[in-house]
N, C-alpha and C positions, 0 to 999 in steps of 0.2 A: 349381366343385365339382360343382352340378349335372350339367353337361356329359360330364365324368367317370364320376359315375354311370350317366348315362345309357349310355354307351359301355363299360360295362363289361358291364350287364346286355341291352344289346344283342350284347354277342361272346359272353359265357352264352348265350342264347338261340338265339344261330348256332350255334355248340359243340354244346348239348344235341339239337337238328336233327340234325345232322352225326351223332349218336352214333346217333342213333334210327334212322337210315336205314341204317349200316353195321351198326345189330344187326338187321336188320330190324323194327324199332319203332315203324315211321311213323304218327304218326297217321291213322285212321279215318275216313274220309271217306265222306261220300255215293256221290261218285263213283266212288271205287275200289271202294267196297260191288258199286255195280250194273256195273262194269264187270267186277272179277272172276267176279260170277255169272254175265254175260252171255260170257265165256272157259268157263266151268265145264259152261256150259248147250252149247257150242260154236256158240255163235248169230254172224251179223255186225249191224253198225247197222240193216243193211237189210230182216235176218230179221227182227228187234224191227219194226222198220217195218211189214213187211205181216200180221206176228201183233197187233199193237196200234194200228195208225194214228198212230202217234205219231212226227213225221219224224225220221229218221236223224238230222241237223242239230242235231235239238231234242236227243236223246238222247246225241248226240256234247255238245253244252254241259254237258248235267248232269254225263256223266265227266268231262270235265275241268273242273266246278267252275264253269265261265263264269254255269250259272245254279245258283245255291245252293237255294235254295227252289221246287222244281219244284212246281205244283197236287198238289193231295194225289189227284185222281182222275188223275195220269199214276203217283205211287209207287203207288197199288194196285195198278195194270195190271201195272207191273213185279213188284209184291209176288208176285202173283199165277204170273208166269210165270215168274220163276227160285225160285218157293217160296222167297221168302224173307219175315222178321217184318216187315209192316207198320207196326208200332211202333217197332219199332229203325229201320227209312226215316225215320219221321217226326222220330226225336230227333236222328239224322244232318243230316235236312234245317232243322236248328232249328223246327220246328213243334210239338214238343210235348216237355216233359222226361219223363225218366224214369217219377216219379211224379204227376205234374200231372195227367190225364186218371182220372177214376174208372174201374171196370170200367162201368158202366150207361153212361156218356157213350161207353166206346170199342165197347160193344153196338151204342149210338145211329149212331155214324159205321160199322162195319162194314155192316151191315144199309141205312141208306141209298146204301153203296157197291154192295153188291148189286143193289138194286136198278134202280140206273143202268145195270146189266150188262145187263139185261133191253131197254133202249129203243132206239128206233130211232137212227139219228144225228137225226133232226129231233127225235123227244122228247127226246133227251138233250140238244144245243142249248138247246132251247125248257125245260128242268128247270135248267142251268145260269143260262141268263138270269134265270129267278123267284129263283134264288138269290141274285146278284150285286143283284136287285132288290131281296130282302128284306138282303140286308148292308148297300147303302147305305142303308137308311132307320135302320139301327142305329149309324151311323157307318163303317161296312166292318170292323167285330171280324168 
């Protein structure tokens, strides 16, 4: 009976797929997010690459989903360059729901994004590091 079940609400599930994509309904994805903007922007993996330093490679995994949860200081960069909501990146990327972050806490992360913008690659490095430094002594939250 179980088994039944299962396969029933599994060919629903294929079915309902199947309908989303012939209406064009597909679920919203990270990927697709930055990939159409980066088509929109009429940029290739490479132009991202020497406008952001962030390898082709890497930025090819996030479109295609391979890496789900990309650092939140790579969605800036992008947030940043195809103008698109940083917040909406983050809820796509599962890192933050909809209404979870107050406005003062998303002040707090913008403004430290910023100013990351400012440092050299060795500050920036040597700013990441004290981070990871101060996370794990929290547990890594």
């Amino acid at each position: 009976m179980l088994s039944n079940l299962a396969g029933y609400a599994d060919g629903n599930a294929h079915r309902l797929s199947a309908m989303r994509r012939s209406f064009g309904m597909a679920r919203e994805t990270l990927g697709s997010t930055l990939k159409r903007a980066r088509a929109r922007h009429g940029l290739s993996l490479r132009d991202v690459e020497r406008r952001t330093q962030i390898k082709s490679g890497h930025l090819s995994q996030i479109e295609t989903g391979t890496i789900a949860k990309p650092d939140m200081a790579i969605l800036w960069e992008l947030a940043v360059l195809y103008e698109l909501d940083f917040a909406r990146l983050l809820r796509l990327a599962g890192l933050a729901s909809a209404g979870e972050r107050s406005d003062r806490a998303r002040q707090r992360t913008t403004v430290a994004l910023r100013a990351l913008d400012g440092l050299s690659p060795r500050e920036h490095a040597e700013t990441m590091a004290f981070i990871a430094e101060i996370r794990s002594r929290r547990g890594g939250r």
